[in-house]
C-alpha positions as CSV (number, residue, x, y, z in Angstrom):
1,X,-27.6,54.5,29.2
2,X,-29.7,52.1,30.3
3,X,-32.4,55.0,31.7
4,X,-32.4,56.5,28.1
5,X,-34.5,54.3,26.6
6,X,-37.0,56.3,25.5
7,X,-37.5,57.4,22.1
8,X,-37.3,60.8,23.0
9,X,-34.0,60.5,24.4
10,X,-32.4,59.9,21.3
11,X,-29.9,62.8,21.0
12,X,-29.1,62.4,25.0
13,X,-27.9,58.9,24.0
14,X,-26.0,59.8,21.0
15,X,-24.0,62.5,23.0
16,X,-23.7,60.2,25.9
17,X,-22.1,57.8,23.5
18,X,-19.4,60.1,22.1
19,X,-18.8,61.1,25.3
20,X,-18.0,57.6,26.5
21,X,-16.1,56.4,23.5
22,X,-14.0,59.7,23.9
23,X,-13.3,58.8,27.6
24,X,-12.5,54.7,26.7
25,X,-9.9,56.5,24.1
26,X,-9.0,58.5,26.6
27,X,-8.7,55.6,29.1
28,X,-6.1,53.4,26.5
29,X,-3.8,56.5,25.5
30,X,-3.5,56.8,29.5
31,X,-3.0,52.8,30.1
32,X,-0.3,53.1,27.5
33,X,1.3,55.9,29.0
34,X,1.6,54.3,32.2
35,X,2.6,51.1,30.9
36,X,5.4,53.3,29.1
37,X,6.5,54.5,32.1
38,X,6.8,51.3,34.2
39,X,8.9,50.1,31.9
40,X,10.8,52.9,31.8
41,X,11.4,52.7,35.7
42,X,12.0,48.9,35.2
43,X,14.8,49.6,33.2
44,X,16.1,52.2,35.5
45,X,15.7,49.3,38.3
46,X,17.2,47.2,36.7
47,X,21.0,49.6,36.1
48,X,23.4,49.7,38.2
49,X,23.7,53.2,40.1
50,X,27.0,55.1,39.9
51,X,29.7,54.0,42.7
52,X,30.0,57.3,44.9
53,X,33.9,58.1,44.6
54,X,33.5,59.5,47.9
55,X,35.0,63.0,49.1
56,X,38.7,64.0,47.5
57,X,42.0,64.1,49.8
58,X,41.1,67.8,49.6
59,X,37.9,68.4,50.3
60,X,38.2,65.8,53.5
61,X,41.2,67.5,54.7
62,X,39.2,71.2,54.4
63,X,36.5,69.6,56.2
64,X,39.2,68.5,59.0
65,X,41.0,71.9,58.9
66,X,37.3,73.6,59.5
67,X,36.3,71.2,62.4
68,X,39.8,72.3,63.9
69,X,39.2,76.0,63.3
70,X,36.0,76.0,64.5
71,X,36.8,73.9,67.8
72,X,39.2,76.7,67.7
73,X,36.4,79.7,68.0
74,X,34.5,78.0,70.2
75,X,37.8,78.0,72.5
76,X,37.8,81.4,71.9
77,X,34.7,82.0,72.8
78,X,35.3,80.5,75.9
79,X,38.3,82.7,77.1
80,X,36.1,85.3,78.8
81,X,34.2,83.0,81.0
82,X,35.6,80.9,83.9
83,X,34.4,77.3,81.9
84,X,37.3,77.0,79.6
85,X,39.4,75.1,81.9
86,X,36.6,72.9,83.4
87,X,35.5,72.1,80.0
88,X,39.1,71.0,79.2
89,X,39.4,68.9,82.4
90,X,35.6,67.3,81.6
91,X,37.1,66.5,78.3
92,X,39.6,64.1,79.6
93,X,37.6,62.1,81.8
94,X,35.0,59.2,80.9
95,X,32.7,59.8,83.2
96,X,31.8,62.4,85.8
97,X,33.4,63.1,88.9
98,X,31.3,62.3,92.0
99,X,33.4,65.3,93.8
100,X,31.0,68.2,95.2
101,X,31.1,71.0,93.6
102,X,31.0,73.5,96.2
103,X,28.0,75.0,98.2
104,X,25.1,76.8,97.1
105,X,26.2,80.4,96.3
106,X,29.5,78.3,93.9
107,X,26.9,76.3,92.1
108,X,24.7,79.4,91.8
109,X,27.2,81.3,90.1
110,X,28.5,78.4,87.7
111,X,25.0,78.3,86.5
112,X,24.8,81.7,85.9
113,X,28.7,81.0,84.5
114,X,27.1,78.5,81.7
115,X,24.3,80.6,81.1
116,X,26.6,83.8,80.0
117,X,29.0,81.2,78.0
118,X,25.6,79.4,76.1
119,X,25.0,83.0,74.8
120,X,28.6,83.6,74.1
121,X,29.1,80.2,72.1
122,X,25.2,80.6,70.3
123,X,26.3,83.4,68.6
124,X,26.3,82.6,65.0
125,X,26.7,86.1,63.4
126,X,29.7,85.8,60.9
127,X,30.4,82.2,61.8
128,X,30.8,80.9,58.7
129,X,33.1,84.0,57.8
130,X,35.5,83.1,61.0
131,X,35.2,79.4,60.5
132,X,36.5,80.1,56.8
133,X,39.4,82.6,57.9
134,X,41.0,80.0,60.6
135,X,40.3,77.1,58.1
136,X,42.7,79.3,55.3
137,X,44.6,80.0,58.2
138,X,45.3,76.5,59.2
139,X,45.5,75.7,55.5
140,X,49.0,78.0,55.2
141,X,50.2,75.8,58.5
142,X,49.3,72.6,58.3
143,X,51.3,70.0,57.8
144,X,50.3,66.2,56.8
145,X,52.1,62.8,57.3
146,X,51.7,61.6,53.0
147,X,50.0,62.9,50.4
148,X,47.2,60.6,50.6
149,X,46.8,61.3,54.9
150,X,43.9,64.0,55.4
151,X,44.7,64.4,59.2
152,X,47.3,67.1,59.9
153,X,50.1,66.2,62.0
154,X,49.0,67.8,65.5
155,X,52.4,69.7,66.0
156,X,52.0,71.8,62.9
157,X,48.5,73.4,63.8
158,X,49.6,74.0,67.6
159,X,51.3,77.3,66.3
160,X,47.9,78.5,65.3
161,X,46.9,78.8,68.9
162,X,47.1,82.3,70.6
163,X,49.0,81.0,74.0
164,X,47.9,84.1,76.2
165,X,44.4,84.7,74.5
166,X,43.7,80.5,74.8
167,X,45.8,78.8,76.7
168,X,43.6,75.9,77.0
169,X,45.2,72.4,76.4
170,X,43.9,69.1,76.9
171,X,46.7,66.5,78.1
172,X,49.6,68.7,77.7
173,X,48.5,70.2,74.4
174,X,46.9,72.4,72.7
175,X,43.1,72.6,71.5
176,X,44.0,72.0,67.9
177,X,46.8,69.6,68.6
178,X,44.2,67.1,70.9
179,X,41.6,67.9,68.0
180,X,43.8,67.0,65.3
181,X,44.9,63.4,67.3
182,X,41.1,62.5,68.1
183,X,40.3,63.0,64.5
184,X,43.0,60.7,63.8
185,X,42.0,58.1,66.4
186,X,38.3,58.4,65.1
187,X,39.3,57.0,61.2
C-alpha cells in the first residue's frame, strides 16, 4: 500500500484493500476454527480412554490351539529331512554343545540338509488354510484344566500327533504336549 500513493493508483488501492480485508476475515474465521478445535482435543485429553478388556477365554485359547497346530506343520514339514531330531535335541538344551560335528563332507551335507528344510518350512502356500484345519482339529480334542484356564492340558492334544508320520518328542513327549506345557510355563 504504502508504494500506491499516487493518485493514479486509486482503483489499485481500493482492490488491494478489499482484498486485504477479505483475507483479515478470512484470517479470524480460521483462528476461530483452530481455537474450536484445540479445545475440542483438550477435552478429548482430558477423558479418560476405554480400559482394553483384553482378549476373551476364547479367542486366547484359539490363539494357543493355532500356535500348537502350527508348531505342529512345521513338525511336519520337518519329517522328510534328517533335522527333525537334531532340532528336538537343540530344543532341550540352554546352550550349544561344544561336541564336533563331524568332518567336512558331514557338515557339508547338513548344510545342504538346512538348506532343503529352509525351503521346505518357507513355504507359505495354504498356510493359513492348514493352520486353521489343525487349530479346528485340536479344537474337537482339547481338553482344559477350568473354564477360565486357556492352556490345554498337554495329554489331550498328544493324540493329535501322527506317531509314524512325526514321531518327534521333546523330553518324552510329544510336539504338542511340550508346546502346550511351555505355553503354560510362559503365563
Amino acid at each position: 500500500m504504502q508504494s500506491l500513493r499516487a493518485f493514479w493508483h486509486y482503483f489499485k488501492r481500493r482492490a488491494l484493500r478489499q482484498r486485504l480485508q477479505e483475507a483479515n476475515l478470512q484470517a479470524l474465521l480460521c483462528a476461530q476454527d483452530l481455537d474450536g478445535a484445540r479445545t475440542a482435543r483438550a477435552q478429548l485429553d482430558a477423558e479418560a480412554p476405554p480400559e482394553f478388556a483384553g482378549l476373551s477365554i476364547e479367542a486366547r485359547r484359539a490363539i494357543n490351539l493355532a500356535v500348537v497346530g502350527y508348531a505342529q506343520i512345521l513338525c511336519d514339514r520337518l519329517v522328510p529331512t534328517a533335522l527333525l531330531e537334531p532340532a528336538r535335541v537343540a530344543a532341550g538344551r540352554r546352550e550349544p554343545p561344544r561336541d564336533d560335528y563331524g568332518d567336512r563332507v558331514r557338515c557339508e551335507g547338513m548344510m545342504a540338509e538346512i538348506g532343503r528344510a529352509r525351503g521346505l518350512l518357507q513355504q507359505r502356500a495354504n498356510l493359513s488354510q492348514e493352520i486353521k484345519q489343525r487349530s479346528d482339529q485340536l479344537q474337537g480334542l482339547a481338553k482344559f484344566r477350568s473354564d477360565s484356564d486357556t492352556v490345554p492340558v498337554a495329554d489331550s492334544l498328544s493324540a493329535t500327533v501322527d506317531v509314524p508320520r512325526c514321531s518327534a518328542t521333546i523330553c518324552g513327549k510329544s510336539i504338542a504336549c511340550c508346546c502346550a506345557e511351555r505355553r503354560v510355563a510362559e503365563r
